[in-house]
C-alpha positions in Angstrom: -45.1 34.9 39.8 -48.7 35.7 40.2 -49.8 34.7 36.6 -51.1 31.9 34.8 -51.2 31.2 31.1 -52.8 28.1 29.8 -53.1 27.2 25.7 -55.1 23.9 25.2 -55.7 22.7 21.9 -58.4 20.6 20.9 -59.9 20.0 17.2 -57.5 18.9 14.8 -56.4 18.6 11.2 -53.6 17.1 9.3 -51.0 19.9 7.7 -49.6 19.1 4.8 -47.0 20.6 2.5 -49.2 22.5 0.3 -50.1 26.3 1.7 -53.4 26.3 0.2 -55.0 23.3 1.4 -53.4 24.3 5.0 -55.3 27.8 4.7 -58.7 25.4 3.2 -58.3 23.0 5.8 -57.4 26.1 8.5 -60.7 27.2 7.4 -63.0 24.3 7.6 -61.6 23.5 11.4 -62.3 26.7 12.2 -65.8 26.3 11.0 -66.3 23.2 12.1 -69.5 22.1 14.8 -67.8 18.8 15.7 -64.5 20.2 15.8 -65.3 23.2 18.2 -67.8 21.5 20.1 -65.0 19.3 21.0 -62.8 22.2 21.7 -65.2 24.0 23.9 -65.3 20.8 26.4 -61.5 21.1 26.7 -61.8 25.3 27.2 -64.9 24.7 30.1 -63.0 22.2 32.2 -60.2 24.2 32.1 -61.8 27.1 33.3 -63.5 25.4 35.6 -60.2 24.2 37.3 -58.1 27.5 36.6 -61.4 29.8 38.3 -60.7 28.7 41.8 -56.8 30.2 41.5 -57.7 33.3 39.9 -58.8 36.5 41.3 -58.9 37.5 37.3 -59.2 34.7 34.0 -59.8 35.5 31.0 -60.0 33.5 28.0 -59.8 34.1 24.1 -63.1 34.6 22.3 -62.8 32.1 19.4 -60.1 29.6 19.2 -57.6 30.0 16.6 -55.5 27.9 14.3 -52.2 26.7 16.0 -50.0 25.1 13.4 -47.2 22.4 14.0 -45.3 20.2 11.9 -47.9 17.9 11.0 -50.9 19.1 12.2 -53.3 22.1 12.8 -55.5 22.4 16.3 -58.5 25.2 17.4 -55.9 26.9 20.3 -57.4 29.2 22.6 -55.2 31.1 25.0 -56.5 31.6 28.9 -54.4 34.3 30.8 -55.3 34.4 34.4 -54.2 36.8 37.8 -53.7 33.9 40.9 -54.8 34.6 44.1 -52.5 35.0 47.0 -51.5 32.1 48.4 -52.4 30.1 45.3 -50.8 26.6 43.8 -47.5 26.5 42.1 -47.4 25.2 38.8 -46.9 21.8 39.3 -50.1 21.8 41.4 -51.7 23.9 39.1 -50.9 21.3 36.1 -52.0 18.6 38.4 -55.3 20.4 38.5 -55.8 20.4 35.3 -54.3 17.2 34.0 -56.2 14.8 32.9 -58.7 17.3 30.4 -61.1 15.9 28.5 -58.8 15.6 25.2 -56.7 13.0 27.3 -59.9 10.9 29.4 -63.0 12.2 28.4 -65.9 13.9 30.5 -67.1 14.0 33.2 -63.4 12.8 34.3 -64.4 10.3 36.6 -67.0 8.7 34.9 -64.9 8.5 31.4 -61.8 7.5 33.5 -64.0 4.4 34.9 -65.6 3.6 31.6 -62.0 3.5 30.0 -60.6 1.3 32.7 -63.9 -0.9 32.6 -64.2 -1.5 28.9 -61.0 -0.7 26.8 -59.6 -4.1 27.0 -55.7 -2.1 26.3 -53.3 -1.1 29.1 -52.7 2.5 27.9 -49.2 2.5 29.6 -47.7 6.0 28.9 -50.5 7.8 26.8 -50.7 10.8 28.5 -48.3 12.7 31.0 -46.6 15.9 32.0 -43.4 17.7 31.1 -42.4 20.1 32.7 -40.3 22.3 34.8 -40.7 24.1 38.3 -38.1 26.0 40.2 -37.9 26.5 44.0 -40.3 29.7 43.8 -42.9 27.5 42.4 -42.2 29.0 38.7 -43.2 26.6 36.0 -44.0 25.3 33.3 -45.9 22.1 32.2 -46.6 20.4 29.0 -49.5 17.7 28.4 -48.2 14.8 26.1 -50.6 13.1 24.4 -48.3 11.6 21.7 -45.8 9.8 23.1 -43.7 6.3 22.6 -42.4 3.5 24.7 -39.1 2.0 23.3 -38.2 -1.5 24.5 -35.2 -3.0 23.1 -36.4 -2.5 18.9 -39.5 -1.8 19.1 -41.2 1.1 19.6 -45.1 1.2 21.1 -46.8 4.8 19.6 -49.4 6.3 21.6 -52.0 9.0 19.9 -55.6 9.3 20.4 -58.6 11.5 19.1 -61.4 13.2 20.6 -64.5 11.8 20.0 -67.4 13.4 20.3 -71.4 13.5 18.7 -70.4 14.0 14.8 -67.0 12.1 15.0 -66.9 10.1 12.0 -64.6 7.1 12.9 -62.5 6.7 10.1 -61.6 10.2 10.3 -60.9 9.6 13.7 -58.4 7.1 12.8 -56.8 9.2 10.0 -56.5 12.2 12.7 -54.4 9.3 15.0 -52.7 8.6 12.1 -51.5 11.9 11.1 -51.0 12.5 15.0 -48.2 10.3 14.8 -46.3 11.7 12.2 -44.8 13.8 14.6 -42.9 11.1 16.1 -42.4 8.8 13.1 -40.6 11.9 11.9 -38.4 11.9 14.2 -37.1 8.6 12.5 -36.6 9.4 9.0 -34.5 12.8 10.2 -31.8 12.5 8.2 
């Protein structure tokens, strides 16, 4: 129909099995400067590309902690009104695909860099899943973990956001947990 919701997460932390660090480590994304700083560049590009559809947008106040299997992520939650005449939800993905948790910001000018100066073919790190029907009803999913399996062996893709205040190896340990998600899929008994 005429509405919009969009949930981007950025700002993470690995989950673990025990309920207390969760709610300790819950709390210290939540109160952390590099973690929402991070978080907010994901929430202003998003508005920024959502405004021009909406005769209404709103947008949570403060993130909040989204929990999967593996991990924890600052969520906020954008609900919007579309215009008449507005994009369907492919288009409206499209719009908003790539955010700065998959390329970086400005878009442009991290997309360049990244093709200038990673030296690493990034084959299927980031995408869209999705569905639309003919009315232009949708909805679309941004992978940023994802896999590539040629004959057997198996490529992992999983990145961080790295911003003023990342600390590298926690960077790496973020990736790491990241792909969890995945390498659980292979010990599923």
């Amino acid at each position: 129909g005429n509405q919009v919701v969009s949930n981007p997460l950025a700002g993470s932390a690995r989950r673990t099995n025990d309920e207390q660090l969760n709610s300790k480590n819950a709390e210290n994304l939540q109160q952390s400067s590099k973690d929402n700083y991070e978080h907010r560049f994901v929430v202003d590009n998003i508005a920024r590309n959502l405004a021009p559809h909406c005769c209404h947008l709103s947008i949570s106040e403060q993130p909040h902690i989204l929990e999967t299997s593996s991990m924890l992520h600052l969520s906020s939650i954008f609900t919007g009104q579309l215009r008449q005449g507005a994009a369907d939800a492919l288009n409206l993905a499209l719009d908003l695909h790539p955010t700065p948790a998959v390329c970086g910001t400005p878009t442009d000018l991290a997309k360049n860099f990244i093709i200038e100066n990673e030296n690493y073919d990034r084959h299927y790190y980031t995408g869209l899943v999705g569905w639309m029907d003919s009315k232009g009803n949708g909805e679309w999913v941004v992978t940023i973990r994802c896999g590539l399996l040629f004959d057997n062996r198996m490529t992992l893709y999983a990145g961080a956001g790295i911003v003023k205040g990342s600390d590298a190896d926690a960077e790496w340990h973020e990736t790491e947990s990241k792909l969890q998600t995945i390498l659980g899929a292979f010990s599923a008994n």
